[in-house]
matplotlib code that plots the C-alpha trace (Angstrom):
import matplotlib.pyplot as plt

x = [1.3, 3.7, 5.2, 1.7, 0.9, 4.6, 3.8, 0.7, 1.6, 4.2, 2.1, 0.0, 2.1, 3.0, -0.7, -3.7, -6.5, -8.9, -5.7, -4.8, -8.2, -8.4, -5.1, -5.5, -9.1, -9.7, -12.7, -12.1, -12.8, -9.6, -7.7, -8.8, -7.5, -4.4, -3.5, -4.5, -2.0, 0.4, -0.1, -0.1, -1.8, -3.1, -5.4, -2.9, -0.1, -3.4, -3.8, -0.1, 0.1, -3.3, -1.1, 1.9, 2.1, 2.4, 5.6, 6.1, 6.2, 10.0, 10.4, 10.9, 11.7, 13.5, 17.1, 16.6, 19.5, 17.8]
y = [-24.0, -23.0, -20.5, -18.8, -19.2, -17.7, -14.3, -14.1, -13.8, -11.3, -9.2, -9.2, -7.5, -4.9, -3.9, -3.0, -5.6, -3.5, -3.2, -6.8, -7.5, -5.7, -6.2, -9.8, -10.4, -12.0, -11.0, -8.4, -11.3, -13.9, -10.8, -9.7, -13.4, -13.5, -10.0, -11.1, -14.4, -12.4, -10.1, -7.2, -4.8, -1.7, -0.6, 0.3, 1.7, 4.2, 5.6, 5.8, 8.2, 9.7, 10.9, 12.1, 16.1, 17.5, 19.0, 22.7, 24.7, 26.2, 29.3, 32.1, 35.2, 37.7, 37.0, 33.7, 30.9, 29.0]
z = [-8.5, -6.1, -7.9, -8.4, -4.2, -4.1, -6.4, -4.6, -1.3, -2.3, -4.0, -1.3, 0.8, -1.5, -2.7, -0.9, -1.3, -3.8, -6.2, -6.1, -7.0, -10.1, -10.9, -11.4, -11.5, -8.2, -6.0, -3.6, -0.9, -2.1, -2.1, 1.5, 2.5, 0.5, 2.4, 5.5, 4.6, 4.2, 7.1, 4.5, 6.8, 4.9, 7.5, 9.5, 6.6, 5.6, 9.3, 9.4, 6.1, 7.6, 10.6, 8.7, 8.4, 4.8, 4.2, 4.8, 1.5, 0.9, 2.1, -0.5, 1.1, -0.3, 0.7, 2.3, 0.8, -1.6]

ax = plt.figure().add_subplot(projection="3d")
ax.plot(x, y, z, "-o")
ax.set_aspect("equal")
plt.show()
C-alpha cells in the first residue's frame, strides 16, 4: 500500500489532474486531491507557458548564415 500512495504522489506531480484521472481511472476529484497532496500545481505551470513568447521563425534571407 505504500508503494501505490508512493507512485501516486509522484505521478501527481508530474501530470495535470484530468490526465491522472484517465490515466488510471480515478475520478477527476481523488486526482484533484492527490495533486493538491503533492503540491503539483498546474494552474500556475499553464499561466506560466500561457506567458511564454513563441519562438521567432529563423530568418531566411538571402545571404544570411544559416
Amino acid at each position: 500500500m505504500e508503494a501505490r500512495s508512493t507512485a501516486l504522489f509522484q505521478l501527481a506531480t508530474e501530470l495535470p489532474a484530468a490526465v491522472l484521472a484517465r490515466t488510471l481511472g480515478i475520478d477527476i476529484t481523488v486526482a484533484v486531491k492527490w495533486q493538491r497532496a503533492a503540491a503539483g500545481d498546474w494552474a500556475a505551470y499553464a499561466a506560466e507557458v500561457s506567458r511564454r513568447t513563441s519562438p521567432q521563425p529563423p530568418n531566411y534571407e538571402p545571404g544570411a548564415p544559416t
